[in-house]
N, C-alpha and C positions, 0 to 999 in steps of 0.2 A: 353443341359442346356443353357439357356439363359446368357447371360455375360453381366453383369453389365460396364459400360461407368465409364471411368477414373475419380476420383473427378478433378475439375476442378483447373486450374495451379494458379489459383489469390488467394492468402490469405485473400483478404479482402473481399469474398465471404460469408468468415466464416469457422469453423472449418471442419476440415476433416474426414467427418461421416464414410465413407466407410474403412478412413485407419484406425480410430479409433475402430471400429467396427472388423476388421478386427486383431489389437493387442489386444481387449480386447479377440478375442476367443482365438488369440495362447497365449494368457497369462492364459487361464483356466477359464475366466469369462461365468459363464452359461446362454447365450442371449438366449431369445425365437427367431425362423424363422420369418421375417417378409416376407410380399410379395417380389416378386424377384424383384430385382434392387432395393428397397428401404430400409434405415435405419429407418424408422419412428419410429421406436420404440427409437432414440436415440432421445433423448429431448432437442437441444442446446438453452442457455438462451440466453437471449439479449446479444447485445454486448455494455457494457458497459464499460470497463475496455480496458485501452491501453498494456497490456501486455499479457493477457492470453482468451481465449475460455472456456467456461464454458457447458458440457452438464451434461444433468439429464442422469444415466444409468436406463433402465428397470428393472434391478437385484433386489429385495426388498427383505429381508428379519427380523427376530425379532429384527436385529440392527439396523434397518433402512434403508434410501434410499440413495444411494451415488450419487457421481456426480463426472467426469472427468475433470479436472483440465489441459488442455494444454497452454505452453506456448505459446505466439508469440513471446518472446523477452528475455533478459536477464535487468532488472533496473539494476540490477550489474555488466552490461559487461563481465559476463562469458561465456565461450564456454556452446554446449547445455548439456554436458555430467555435466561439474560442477555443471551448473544453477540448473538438477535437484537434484543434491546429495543436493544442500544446502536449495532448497526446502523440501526434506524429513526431513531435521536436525530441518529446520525450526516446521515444523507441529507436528515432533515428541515432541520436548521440549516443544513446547508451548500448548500440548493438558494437561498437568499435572495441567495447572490452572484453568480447568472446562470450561472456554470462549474461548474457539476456535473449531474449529472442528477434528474431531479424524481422522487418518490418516490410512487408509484400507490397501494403496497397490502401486505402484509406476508400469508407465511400460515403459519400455526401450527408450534409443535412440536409432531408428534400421532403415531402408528404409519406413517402413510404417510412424511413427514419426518420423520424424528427432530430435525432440526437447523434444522425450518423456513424460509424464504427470503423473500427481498424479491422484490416487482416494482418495477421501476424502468424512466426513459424508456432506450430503446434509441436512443444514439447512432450516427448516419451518417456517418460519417468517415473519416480514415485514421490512420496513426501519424506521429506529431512527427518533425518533418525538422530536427536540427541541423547546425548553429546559426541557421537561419533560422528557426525556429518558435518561438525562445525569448522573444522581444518576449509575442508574444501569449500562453506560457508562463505568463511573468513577470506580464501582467495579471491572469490567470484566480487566481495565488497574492494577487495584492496584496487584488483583488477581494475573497477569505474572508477575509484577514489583516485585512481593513477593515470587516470587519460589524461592528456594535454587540458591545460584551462584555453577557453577562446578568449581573445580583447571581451572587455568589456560591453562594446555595442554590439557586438556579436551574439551575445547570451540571450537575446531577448526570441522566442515568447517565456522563456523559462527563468524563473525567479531567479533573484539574483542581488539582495539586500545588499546594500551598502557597509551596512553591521548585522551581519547574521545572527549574533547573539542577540542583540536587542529585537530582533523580529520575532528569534524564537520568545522573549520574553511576553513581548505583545500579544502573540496567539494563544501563549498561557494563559493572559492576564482575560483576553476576550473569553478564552470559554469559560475562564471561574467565574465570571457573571453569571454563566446558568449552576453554580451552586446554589445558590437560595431555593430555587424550581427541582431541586434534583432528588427531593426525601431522601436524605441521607439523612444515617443516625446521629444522634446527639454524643456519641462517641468518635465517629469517624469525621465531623467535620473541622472537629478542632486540629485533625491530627495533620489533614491537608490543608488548613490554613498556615500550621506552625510548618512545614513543607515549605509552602509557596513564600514564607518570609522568610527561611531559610536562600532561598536562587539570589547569588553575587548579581549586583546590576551590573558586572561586564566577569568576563575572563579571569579568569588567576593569572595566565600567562597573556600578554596582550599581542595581535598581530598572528593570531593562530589563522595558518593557510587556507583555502577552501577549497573546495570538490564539487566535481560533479557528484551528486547524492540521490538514494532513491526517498527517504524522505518515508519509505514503506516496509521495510526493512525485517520484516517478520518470519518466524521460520515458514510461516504456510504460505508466505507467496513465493518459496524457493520449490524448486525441481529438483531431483538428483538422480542425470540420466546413469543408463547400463554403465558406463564409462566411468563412473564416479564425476563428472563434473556439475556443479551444483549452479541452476539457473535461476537469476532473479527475473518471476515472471509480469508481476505488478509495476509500472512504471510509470503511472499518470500524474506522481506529486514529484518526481524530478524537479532537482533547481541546486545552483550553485551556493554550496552551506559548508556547514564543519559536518568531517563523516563521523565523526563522535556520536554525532547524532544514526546515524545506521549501526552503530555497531553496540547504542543503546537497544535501539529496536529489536534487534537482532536476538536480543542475550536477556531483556529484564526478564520479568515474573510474569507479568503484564501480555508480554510477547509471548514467551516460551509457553504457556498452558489455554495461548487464545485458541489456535486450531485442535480440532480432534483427531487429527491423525498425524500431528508434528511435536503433540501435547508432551511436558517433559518439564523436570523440575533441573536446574544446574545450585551445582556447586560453586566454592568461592572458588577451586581449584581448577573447576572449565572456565568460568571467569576470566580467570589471570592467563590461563594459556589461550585464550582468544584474544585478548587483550597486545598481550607478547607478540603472538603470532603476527596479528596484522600491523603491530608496531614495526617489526622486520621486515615487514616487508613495505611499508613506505619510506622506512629510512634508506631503502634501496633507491627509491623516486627524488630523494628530498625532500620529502614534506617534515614540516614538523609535527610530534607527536607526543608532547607534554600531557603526562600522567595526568596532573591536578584540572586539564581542561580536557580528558576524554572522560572526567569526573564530573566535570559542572556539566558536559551535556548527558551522561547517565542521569543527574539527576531531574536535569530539564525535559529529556525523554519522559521521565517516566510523567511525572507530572500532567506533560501533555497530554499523554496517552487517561490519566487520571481523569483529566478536566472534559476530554473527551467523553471518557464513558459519563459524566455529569450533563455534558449538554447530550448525549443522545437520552439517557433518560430524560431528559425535561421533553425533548424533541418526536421524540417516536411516534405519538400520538396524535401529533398535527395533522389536522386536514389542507394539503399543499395542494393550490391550483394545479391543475393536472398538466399548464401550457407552459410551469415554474420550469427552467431549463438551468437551474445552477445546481446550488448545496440542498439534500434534500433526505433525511435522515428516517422520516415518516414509515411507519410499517407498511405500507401500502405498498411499496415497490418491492417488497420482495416476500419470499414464500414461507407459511407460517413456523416451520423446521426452523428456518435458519434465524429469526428474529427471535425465537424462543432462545438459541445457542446465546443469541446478543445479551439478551437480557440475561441468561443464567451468568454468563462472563465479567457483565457490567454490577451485577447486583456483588457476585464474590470478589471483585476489586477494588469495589467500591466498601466493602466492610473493614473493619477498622483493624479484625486478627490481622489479615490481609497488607492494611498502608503499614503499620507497624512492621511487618515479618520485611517488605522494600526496605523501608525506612533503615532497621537492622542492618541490612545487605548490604546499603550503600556504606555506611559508615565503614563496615568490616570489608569493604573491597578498595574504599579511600586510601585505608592504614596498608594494603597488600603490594604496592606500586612503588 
């Protein structure tokens, strides 16, 4: 019998068809034979996404078509055995709100995956057209924002801060440490520092409720099948937060022109009717939904998201032990297309026309409430 050639040692080649292919049979997945040496029957998507590999499996059946879910990295800096429990916990919780996709099967961290992967359903869709897709956006957020919260000991592997506010401050505060490392201009760091001393040390309104949250929230990680219903497909930084925070992600500047095919400028006028929108609809739940604090997390959103593109520029360049199974930002993982997008994304949000025209926003969407 002929012997298929080792997948090749570069991650940023793309996923790993033959090992994947290889745990989907000892995990009991029924592949049809394809020609010898080739996986072609595995379908991997673009590589869009700094964190994981995405293929189509061949398997279809009356539930539909799935798709293998591998990481490359941990966004939470866990080892690779945690990364996937918290992924499963993640998928599991969050398929109960009809907007996400349903969670099939999980398969190991073993020699063939190092990093393990989910199977999950493989949504038929396209990408989110704003601002017209934002209604149904805005449902698919209120939808999770409105599940049942579990007890408290219950939540765990999935974050679940004591003060979610001050955590978010925390993670702000950790990645402005890679400002000094980030060459930014002599214009734009003053503008994110007077930003970052701007963020209230707590709430405007104190005792603001929490959610289950995707924590990812961007128009490119949504779906929008035939049907019109819009699916959040990203779900690996789930944890119990203020949804302020998703509906920051959802809507900034930051957000709205990261993907190239979900790419789109809003108005203060989509603003406030996404705003409105998902306001009616958790006062349907009970949650509280105080203006002045889906304001301090807008502004904390973005920030994050700021401090972020500072540490991946500092970051990108590192040479990571190849055995590193946590947080791992390094170009190397992924294919030279898509780290170019990063960097064109990171350099124009990072400039200062840019912090200023947010900056602008927020204030003119504070006074709009």
């Amino acid at each position: 019998m002929e012997k298929c050639a080792p997948p090749k040692p570069s991650e940023r080649d793309g996923p790993p068809l033959a090992a994947l292919k290889q745990s989907l049979s000892r995990h009991g997945w029924p592949l049809p034979q394809p020609p010898a040496c080739t996986d072609s029957l595995l379908q991997p998507l673009a590589d869009t996404g700094l964190a994981h590999w995405h293929v189509r499996l061949p398997h279809g059946s009356e539930d539909g078509a799935w798709l293998a879910r591998l990481p490359k990295q941990s966004q939470l800096g866990l080892d690779a055995a945690s990364n996937l429990n918290y992924q499963v916990a993640c998928f599991t919780r969050a398929q109960a709100s009809g907007h996400t996709p349903r969670l099939n099967d999980w398969l190991p961290c073993d020699e063939l995956l190092p990093r393990g992967g989910l199977v999950v359903e493989a949504i038929d869709g396209r990408s989110a057209r704003l601002p017209s897709d934002l209604p149904a956006m805005t449902t698919a957020l209120a939808s999770l924002h409105s599940l049942p919260l579990p007890a408290l000991e219950q939540r765990s592997p999935l974050l679940s801060p004591a003060d979610p506010w001050r955590d978010m401050l925390d993670d702000v505060r950790a990645q402005a440490r890679h400002l000094p490392d980030a060459n930014l201009s002599r214009h734009s760091l003053p503008l994110i520092e007077k930003a970052l001393s701007q963020l209230p040390s707590q709430l405007p309104v104190a005792n603001a409720a929490v959610s289950l949250i995707s924590f990812d929230a961007h128009p490119g990680n949504f779906l929008i099948t035939p049907e019109g219903r819009a699916v959040l497909v990203d779900l690996e930084k789930c944890r119990y937060s203020l949804p302020g925070f998703d509906l920051a992600h959802m809507s900034l500047y930051t957000s709205t022109t990261w993907d190239l095919h979900s790419r789109a400028v809003l108005f203060i006028e989509d603003l406030v009717a996404l705003y409105q929108r998902w306001r009616a609809r958790m006062t349907e739940s009970g949650r509280d939904t105080h203006w002045r604090n889906l304001m301090a997390c807008r502004h904390a959103m973005w920030l994050w998201s700021l401090t972020w593109c500072a540490k991946w520029r500092a970051q990108q360049h590192q040479q990571i032990d190849r055995r590193h199974r946590g947080e791992d930002w390094s170009a190397q993982l992924s294919q030279a297309a898509l780290v170019d997008h990063v960097a064109d994304r990171v350099d124009h949000y990072l400039s200062a026309p840019i912090i200023q025209r947010v900056t602008d926003e927020l204030a003119e969407l504070a006074d709009a409430g």
